[in-house]
C-alpha positions as CSV (number, residue, x, y, z in Angstrom):
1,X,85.1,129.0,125.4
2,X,84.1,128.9,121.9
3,X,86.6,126.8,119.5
4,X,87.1,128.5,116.1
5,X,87.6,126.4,112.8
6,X,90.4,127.4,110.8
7,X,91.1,125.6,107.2
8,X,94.6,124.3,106.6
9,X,94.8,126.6,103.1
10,X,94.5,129.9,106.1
11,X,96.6,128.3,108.4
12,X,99.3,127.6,105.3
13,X,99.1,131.1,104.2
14,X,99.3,132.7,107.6
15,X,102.3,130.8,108.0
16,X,103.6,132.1,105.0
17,X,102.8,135.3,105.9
18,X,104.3,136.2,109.4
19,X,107.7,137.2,109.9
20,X,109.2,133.6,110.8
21,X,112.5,132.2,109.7
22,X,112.3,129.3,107.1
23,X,113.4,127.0,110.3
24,X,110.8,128.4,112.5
25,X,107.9,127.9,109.5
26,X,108.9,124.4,109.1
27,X,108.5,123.6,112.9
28,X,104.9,125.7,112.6
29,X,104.0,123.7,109.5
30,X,104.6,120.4,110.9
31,X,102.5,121.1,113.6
32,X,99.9,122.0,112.1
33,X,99.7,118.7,109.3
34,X,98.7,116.0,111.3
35,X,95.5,118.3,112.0
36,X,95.3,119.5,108.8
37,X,96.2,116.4,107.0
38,X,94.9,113.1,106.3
39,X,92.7,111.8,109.4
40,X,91.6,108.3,109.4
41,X,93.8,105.2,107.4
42,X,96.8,107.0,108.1
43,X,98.6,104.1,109.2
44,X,100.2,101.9,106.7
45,X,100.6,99.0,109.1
46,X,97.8,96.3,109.9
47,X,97.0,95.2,114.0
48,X,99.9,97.4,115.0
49,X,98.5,97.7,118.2
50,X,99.0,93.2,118.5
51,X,95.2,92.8,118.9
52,X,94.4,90.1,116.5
53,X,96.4,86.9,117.2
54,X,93.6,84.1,114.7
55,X,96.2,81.2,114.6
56,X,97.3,81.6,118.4
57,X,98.9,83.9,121.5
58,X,102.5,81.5,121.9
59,X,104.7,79.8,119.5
60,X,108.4,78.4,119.6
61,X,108.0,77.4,115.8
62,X,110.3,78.6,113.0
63,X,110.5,80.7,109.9
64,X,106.5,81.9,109.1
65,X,103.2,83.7,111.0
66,X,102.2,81.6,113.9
67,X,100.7,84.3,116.6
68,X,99.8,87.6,116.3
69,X,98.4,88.6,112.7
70,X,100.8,90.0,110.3
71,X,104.0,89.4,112.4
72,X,106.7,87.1,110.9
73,X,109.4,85.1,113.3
74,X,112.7,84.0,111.9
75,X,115.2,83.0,113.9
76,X,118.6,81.0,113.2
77,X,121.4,78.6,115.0
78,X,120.4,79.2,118.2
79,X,121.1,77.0,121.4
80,X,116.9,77.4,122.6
81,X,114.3,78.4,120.2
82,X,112.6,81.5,121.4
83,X,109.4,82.3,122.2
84,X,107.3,84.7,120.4
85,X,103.9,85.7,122.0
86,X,100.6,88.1,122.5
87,X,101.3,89.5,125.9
88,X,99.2,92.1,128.0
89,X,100.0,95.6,128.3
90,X,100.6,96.3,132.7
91,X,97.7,98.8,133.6
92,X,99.2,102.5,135.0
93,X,101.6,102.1,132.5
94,X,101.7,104.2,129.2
95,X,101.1,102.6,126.8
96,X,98.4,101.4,128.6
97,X,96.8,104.9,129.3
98,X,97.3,105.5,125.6
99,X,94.5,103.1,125.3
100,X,97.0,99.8,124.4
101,X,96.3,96.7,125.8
102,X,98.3,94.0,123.8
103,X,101.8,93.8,123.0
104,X,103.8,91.2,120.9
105,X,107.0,89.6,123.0
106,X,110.0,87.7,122.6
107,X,111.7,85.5,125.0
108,X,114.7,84.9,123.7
109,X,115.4,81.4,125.7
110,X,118.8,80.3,126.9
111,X,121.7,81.0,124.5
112,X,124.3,78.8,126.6
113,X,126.8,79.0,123.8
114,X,126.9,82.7,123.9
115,X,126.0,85.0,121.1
116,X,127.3,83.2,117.5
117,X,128.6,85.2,114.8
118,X,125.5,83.6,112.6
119,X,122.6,84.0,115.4
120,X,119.6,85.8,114.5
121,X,116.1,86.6,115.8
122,X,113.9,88.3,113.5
123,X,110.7,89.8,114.0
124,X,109.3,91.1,110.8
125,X,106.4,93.1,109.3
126,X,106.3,93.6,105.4
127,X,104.0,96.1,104.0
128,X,102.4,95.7,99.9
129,X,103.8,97.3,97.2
130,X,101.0,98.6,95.9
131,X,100.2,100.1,99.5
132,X,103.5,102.2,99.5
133,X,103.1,103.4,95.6
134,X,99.7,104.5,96.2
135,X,100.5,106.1,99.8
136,X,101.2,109.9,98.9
137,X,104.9,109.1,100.0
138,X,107.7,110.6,97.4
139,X,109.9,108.0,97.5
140,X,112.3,109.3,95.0
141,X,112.5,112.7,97.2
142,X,115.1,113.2,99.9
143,X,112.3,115.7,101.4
144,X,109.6,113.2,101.2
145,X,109.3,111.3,104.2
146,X,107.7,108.2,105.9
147,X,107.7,108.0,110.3
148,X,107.5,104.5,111.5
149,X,106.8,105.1,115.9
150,X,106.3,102.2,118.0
151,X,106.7,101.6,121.8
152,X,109.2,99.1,122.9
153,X,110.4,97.8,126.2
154,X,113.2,95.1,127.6
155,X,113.8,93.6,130.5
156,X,117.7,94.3,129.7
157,X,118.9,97.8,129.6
158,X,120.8,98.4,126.3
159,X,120.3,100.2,122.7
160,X,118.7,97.9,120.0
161,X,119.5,98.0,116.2
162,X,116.4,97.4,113.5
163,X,116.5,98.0,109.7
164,X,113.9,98.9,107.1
165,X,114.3,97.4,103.4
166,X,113.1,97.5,99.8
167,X,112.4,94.7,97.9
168,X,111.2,95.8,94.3
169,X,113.9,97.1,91.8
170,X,117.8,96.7,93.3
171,X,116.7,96.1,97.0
172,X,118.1,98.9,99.7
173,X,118.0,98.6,103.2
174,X,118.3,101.8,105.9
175,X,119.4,100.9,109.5
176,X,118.4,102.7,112.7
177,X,118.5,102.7,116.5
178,X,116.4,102.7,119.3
179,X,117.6,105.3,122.5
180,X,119.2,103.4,125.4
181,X,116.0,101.7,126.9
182,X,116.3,101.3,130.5
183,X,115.2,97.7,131.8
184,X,111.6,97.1,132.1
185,X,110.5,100.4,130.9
186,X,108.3,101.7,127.9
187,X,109.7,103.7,125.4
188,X,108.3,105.7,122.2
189,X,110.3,105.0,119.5
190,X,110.1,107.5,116.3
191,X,112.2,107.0,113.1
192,X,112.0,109.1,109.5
193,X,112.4,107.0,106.4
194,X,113.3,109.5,103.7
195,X,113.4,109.0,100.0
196,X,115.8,107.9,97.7
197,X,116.4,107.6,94.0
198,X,117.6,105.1,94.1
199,X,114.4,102.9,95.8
200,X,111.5,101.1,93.6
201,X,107.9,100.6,94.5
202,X,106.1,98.3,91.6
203,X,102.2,98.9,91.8
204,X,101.3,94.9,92.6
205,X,100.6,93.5,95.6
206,X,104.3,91.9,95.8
207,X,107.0,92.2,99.0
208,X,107.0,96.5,99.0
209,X,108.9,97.6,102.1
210,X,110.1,95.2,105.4
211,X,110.3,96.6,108.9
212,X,112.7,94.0,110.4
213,X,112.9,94.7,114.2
214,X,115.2,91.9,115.2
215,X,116.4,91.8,118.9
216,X,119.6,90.5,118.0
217,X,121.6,90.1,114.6
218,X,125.2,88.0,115.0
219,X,128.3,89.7,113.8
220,X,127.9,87.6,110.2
221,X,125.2,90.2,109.1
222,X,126.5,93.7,111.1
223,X,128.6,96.2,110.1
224,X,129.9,99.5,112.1
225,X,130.5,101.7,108.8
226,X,127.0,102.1,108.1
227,X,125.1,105.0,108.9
228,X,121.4,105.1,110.3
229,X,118.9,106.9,108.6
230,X,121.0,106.2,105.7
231,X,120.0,103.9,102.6
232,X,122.6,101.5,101.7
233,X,122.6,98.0,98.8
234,X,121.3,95.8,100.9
235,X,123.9,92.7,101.6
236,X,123.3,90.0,104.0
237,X,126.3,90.9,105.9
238,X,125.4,94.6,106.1
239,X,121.8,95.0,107.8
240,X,123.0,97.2,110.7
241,X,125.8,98.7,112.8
242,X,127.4,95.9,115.4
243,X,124.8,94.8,118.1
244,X,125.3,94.8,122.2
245,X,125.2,91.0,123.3
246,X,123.9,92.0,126.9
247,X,119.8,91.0,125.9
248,X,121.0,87.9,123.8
249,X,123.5,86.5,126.7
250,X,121.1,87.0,129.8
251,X,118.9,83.9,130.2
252,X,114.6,84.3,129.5
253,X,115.2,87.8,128.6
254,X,112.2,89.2,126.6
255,X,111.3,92.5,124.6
256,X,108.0,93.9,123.4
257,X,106.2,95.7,121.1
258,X,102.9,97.4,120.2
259,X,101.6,100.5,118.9
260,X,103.1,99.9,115.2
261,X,102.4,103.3,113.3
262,X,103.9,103.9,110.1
263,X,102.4,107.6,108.1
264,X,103.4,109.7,105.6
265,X,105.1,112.7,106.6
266,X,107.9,113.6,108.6
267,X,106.0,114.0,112.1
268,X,104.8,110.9,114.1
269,X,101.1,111.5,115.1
270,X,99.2,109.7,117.6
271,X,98.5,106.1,117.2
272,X,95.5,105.5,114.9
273,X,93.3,103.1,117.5
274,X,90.9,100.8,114.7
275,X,88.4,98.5,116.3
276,X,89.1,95.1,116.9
277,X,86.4,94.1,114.1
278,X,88.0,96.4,111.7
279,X,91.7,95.0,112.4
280,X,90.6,91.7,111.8
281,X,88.6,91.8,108.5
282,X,92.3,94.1,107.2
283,X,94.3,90.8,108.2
284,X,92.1,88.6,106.8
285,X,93.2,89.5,103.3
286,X,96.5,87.5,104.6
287,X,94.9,84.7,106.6
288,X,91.7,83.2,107.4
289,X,90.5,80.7,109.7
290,X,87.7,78.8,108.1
291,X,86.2,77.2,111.2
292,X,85.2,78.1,114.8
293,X,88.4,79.1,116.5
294,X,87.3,77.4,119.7
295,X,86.3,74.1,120.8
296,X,84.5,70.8,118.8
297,X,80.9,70.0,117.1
298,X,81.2,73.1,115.0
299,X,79.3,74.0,112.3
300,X,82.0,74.5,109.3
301,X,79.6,74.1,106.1
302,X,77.3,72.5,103.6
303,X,78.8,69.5,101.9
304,X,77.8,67.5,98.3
305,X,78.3,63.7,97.5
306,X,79.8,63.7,94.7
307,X,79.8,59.8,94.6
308,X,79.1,58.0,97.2
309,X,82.6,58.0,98.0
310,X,83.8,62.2,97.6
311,X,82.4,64.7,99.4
312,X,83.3,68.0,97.5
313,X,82.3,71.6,99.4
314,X,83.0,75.3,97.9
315,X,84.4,77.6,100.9
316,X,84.6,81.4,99.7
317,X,86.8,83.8,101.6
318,X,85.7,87.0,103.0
319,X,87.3,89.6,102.1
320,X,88.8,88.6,98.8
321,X,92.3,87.6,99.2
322,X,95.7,89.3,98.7
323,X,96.9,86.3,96.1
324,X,95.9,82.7,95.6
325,X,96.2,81.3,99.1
326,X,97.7,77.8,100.3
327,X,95.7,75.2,102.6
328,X,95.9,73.8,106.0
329,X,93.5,70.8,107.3
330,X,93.8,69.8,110.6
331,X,93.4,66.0,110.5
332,X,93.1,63.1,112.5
333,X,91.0,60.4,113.4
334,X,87.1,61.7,113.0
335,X,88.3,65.2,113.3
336,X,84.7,65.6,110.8
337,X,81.3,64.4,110.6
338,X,79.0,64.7,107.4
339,X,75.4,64.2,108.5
340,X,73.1,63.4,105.8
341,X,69.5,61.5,105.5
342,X,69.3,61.3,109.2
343,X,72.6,59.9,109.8
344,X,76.5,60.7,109.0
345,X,79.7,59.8,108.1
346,X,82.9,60.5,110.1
347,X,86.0,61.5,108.2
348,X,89.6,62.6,108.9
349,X,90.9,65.5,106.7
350,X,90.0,67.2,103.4
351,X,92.5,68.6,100.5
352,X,91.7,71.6,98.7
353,X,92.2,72.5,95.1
354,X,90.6,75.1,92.5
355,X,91.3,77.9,95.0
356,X,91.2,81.5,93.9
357,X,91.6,84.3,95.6
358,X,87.9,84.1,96.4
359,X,87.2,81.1,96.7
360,X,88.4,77.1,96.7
361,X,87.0,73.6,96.9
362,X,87.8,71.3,99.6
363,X,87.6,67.1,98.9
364,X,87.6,64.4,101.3
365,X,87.8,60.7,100.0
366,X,88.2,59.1,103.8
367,X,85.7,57.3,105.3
368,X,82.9,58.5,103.6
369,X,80.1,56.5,102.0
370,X,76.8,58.1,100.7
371,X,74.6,58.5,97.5
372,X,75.7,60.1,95.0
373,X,73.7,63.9,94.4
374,X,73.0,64.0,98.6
375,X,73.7,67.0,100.6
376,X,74.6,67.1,104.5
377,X,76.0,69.5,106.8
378,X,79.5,69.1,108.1
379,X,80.5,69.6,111.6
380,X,84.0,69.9,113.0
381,X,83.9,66.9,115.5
382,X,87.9,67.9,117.3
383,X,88.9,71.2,118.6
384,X,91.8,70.5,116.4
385,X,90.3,70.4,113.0
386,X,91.1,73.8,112.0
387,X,91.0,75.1,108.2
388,X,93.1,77.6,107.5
389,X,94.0,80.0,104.5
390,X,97.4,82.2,104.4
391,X,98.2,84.6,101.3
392,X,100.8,86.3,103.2
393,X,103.8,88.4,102.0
């Protein structure tokens, strides 16, 4: 059968032009945008699909990125810290035949105190600024719209509360809820996020909108009188409506995520797959690992005496950076060798300064003991001697 071609400015005007009701034109129309629309980099969010995981697949630590790429953990006054992970997707499952394989999951540990009135466990994602102004969204509109879909499962049956909030201008936050997920099951989750007047998008490349999906919120920051799909002020003690304690309460129970799609328009289209190289240079404008990710006796970079007791280096980040980044140095004892004039020095940790978003200097005064003006090559001698770079939000 032959396919025919038809533009979107025919398909528009047939629309226009057949007998529907407004309803019924509306439902044709929105079938027809995702086709007729925007294509590729339609998705707002970076590794949605929980592919790229630089600084590690498992962490119990607090407050910051410490797995998968882009994802922020938070959680407060809990009995067990949970922990957050990159899991694998169960083949014969969908998402799996959707083509996902990787998935972010909580376990939330053992809460033996029972859920606390100022518990909290936070996964968040916050998107630019700049990359909502310059979307195509309406934000000021009512009848502009952005879809945020994901798939979710839990090994507890129960409804889950999440929120969405602004952070330019008087910050605003809209609540919403998943359907009742049954235990151990995938579901498709699909949410509009409509304008408001009342929300502010600066063109920088600042804090723009946070998708908080937190597994469980304490009483101190839940409130039954809001309305989802509704923008309220945001307050601390007003995030979302009052939370079932049934996933919190049971021991090791975990939830998980993947397939993070967030678009403009008021239809949820099918998850825009991006290789695994392209997902990884995107979150490198947020972190970088300098070094080899695996294993010792790496080659890192060229290294200058600039007396015979500081070695100075220039690293420069690719891509450019989202803002000035900070610094972390692995260190320990000879975690770095420096071989020069057929021999080398072994050191334990370097400091950076002068960074840029492009670039930044890294200075070791340990251990080191050359001529002046001689070059060498330095090796990362520990599987531990990571460099790392984070500009994230």
């Amino acid at each position: 059968m032959a396919l025919t071609t038809v533009s979107s400015d025919r398909l528009s005007t047939n629309v226009k032009n057949t007998n529907f009701t407004a309803a019924e034109k509306q439902d044709l129309t929105d079938d027809i945008l995702p086709l007729a629309g925007q294509l590729g980099n339609r998705n707002l969010i970076i590794n949605g699909a929980m592919q790229v995981a630089q600084r590690g697949t498992s962490s119990t630590t607090n407050n910051g990125y410490y797995t998968i790429d882009r994802i922020k953990q938070y959680y407060q006054d809990l009995d067990e810290a949970p922990t957050i992970s990159q899991s694998d997707v169960a083949s014969g499952t969908t998402p799996y035949t959707l083509g996902f394989r990787k998935a972010l999951k909580v376990t939330n540990g053992n809460q033996t105190s029972g859920a606390g009135a100022s518990d909290q466990i936070q996964i968040i994602y916050w998107i630019e600024a700049q990359d909502i102004a310059n979307s195509g969204w309406n934000y000021k509109s009512s009848s502009s719209f952005l879809t945020f879909s994901f798939w979710i499962k839990s090994s507890v049956a129960q409804v889950f509360n999440f929120y969405v909030i602004t952070s330019d201008g008087t910050e605003k936050n809209m609540p919403f809820s998943t359907p009742s997920l049954s235990a151990d099951t995938w579901t498709k989750v699909e949410v509009q996020i409509k304008g408001d007047s009342g929300i502010d998008f600066n063109n920088d490349n600042g804090h723009g909108l946070g998708l908080y999906l937190a597994p469980y919120l304490g009483t101190n920051y839940t409130d039954n009188s809001l309305t989802n799909g509704e923008w309220a002020t945001y307050a601390s003690a007003t995030r979302y409506k009052d939370l079932a304690t049934t996933w919190f309460t049971t021991n090791d129970a975990t939830v998980e995520y993947t397939g993070l799609q967030l678009e403009v328009g008021s239809v949820a289209t099918d998850f825009e797959h991006r290789s695994f190289g392209q997902e990884l240079e995107l979150c490198k404008r947020y972190f970088q690992r300098l070094n080899q990710p695996t294993g010792s006796e790496k080659e890192l970079c060229i290294g200058l005496y600039e007396t015979g007791s500081v070695v100075n280096t220039t690293i420069w980040f690719h891509p450019e950076m989202r803002d000035t980044p900070t610094g972390s140095v692995g260190s320990g004892t000879d975690y770095y060798h420096i071989r020069r004039d057929g021999g080398n020095d072994s050191f334990n940790d370097f400091n950076m300064f002068s960074a840029t978003r492009t670039s930044a200097m890294f200075r070791t005064t340990s251990n080191v003991s050359g001529t002046g003006g001689q070059a060498g090559l330095i090796r990362t001698f520990n599987a531990a001697a990571t460099l790392d770079v984070s500009a994230e939000l």
